[in-house]
N, C-alpha and C positions, 0 to 999 in steps of 0.2 A: 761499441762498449761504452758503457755511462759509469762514472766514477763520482762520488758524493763527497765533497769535501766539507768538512767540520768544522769551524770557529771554535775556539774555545770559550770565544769571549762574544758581549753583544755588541762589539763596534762594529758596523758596515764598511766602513772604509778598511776597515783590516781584511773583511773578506773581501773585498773587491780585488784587494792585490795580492792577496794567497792565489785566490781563485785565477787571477792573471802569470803569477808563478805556476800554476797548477797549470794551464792550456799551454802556455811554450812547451811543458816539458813532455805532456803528450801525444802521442804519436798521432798518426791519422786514422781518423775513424773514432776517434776514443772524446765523450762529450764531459765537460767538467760542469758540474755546478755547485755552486755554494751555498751552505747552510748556515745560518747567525743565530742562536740559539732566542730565543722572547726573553729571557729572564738570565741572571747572572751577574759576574761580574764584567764592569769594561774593560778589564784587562786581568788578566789572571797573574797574581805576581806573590808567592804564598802559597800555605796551606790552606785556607781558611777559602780565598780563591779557589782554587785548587777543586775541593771538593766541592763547591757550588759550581762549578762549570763542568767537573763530572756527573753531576745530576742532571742539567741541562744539556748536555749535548745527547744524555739517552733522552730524555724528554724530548729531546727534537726530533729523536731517531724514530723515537716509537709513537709520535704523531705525524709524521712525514705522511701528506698525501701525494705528491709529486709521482712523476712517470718511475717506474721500477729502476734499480740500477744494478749494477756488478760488483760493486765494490766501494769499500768507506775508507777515507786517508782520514783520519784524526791530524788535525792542525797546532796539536798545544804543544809545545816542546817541555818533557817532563810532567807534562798532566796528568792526573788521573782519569780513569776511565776505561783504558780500552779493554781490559777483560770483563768488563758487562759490557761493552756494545760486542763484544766478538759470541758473550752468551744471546743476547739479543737478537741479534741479526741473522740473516743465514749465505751473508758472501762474504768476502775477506775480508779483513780489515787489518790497514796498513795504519802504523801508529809514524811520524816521523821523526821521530827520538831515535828509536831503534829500528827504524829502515835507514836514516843518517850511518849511525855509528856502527849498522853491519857493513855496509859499504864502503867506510872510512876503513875498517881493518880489512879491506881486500888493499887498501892501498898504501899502507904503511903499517909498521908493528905498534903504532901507539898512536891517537887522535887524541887530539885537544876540542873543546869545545869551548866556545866563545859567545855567553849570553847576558841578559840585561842587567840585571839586579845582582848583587852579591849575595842577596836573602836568596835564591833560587838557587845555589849551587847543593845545598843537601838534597833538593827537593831531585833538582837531575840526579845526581849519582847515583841514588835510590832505584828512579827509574829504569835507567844504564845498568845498574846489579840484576834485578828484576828479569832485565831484558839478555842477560847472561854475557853480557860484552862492557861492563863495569871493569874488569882485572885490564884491558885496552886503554881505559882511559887515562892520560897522561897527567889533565888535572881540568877544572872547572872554571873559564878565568872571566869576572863580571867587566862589564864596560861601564857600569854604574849611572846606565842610561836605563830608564822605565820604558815599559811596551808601550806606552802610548808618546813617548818621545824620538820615537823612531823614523818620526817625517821628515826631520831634519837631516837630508840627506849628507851634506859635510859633515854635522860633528857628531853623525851614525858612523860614519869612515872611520871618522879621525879618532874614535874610542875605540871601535872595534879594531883598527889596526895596533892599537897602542896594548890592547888585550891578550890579540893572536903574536907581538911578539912575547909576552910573560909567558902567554902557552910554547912556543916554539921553543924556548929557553929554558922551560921547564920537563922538554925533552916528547914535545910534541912532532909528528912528523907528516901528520893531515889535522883540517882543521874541519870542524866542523859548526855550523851557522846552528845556534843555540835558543832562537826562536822563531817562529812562523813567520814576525811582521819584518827580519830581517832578509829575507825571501829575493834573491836579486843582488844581492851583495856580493856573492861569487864572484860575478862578472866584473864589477867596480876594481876589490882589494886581491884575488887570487893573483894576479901577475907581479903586484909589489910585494907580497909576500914570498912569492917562490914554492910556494905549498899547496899541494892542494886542496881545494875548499871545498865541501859537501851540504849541498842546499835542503834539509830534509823533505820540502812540499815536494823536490824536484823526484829525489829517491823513492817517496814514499809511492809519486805518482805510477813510477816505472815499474817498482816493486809488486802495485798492484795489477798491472796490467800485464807483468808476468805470470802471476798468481790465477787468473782469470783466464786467459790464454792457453794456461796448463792444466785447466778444469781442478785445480784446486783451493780446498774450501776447510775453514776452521775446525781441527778432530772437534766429536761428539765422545769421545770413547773417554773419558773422566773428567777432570777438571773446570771441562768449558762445555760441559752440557747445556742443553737448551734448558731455563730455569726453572725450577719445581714451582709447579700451576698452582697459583693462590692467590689469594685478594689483595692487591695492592694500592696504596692508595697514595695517587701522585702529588696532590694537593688538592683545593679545592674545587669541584667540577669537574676532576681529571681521572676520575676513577676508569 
């Protein structure tokens, strides 16, 4: 099984270690590789982000020359996108927003999420509503650390633990990791939490390889038809 994972963003080093999140969580047999969109933003943090990084990641989908694959994880937490790559494409696509937050509510009545910026909390719950598991969510709590500040492995901890207690206290009872590049963190803060932590690369990976396994594939029967045939024009020389 080959599974295609997404960047949202054009940093390589973020895909290096989604994509290294992405292979732990894989079982055997199942090959990950990673895609970093040409264009974009270097970190998606916004609306404005946001939808340039859901144009480019279809832009990357629908120029992909690469070996065939099974299945697409979208990597942006609260991004936009995934119902045009699910029009797009024709295997599954696991978003991991809401492959995270379905999996949080099999494991407590209420998850908390725990992400960068305080500007990205409407952006997520949007996405969470969308994704039908919004009414779950306990609240949205920023670490007031930027996606590209996330290298900093102590004081990624030390914000993010300071975050997931306002969420726990806010009547959270699973946590879940509120962007890609915190990818790994589970392992670090779940035991001084006491809660448990949901890594969405980790989910979304699993999610698909269930999906694939069980020969099921995005309905065609409304919504998310394949898209009505006409001239599109991607930008320049990209028609």
């Amino acid at each position: 099984m080959r599974i295609v994972v997404t960047n949202c963003n054009t940093t390589q080093e973020m895909t290096a270690e989604i994509v290294r999140g992405a292979r732990s969580a894989a079982g055997q047999g199942t090959t990950v590789t990673g895609l970093t969109p040409a264009w974009g933003p270097e970190s998606a943090e916004g609306w404005l982000d946001s939808y340039l990084s859901a144009a480019a990641v279809l832009d990357t989908l629908r120029t992909h020359d690469g070996p065939p694959y099974d299945a697409v994880v979208m990597a942006g937490f609260g991004e936009h996108g995934r119902e045009g790559v699910r029009e797009l494409v024709d295997v599954p696509v696991v978003d991991i927003t809401e492959a995270a937050a379905h999996l949080a509510c099999l494991l407590g009545r209420r998850y908390g999420v725990v992400t960068t910026l305080e500007r990205s909390r409407g952006q997520i719950e949007d996405s969470l509503e969308l994704a039908g598991v919004g009414r779950n969510c306990a609240v949205v709590a920023g670490t007031g650390l930027g996606v590209l500040d996330l290298g900093d492995t102590d004081r990624t901890q030390a914000a993010f633990l300071a975050a997931a207690e306002r969420a726990r206290d806010a009547g959270a009872e699973v946590l879940v990791l509120g962007c890609a590049g915190m990818t790994g963190l589970q392992r670090a803060v779940g035991e001084k939490l006491g809660l448990p932590v949901v890594d969405g690369v980790a989910a979304a990976v699993k999610l698909a390889e269930a999906l694939v396994t069980m020969g099921l594939r995005t309905s065609r029967a409304g919504s998310l038809a394949k898209p009505v045939p006409k001239r599109r024009t991607w930008g320049a020389g990209r028609d």
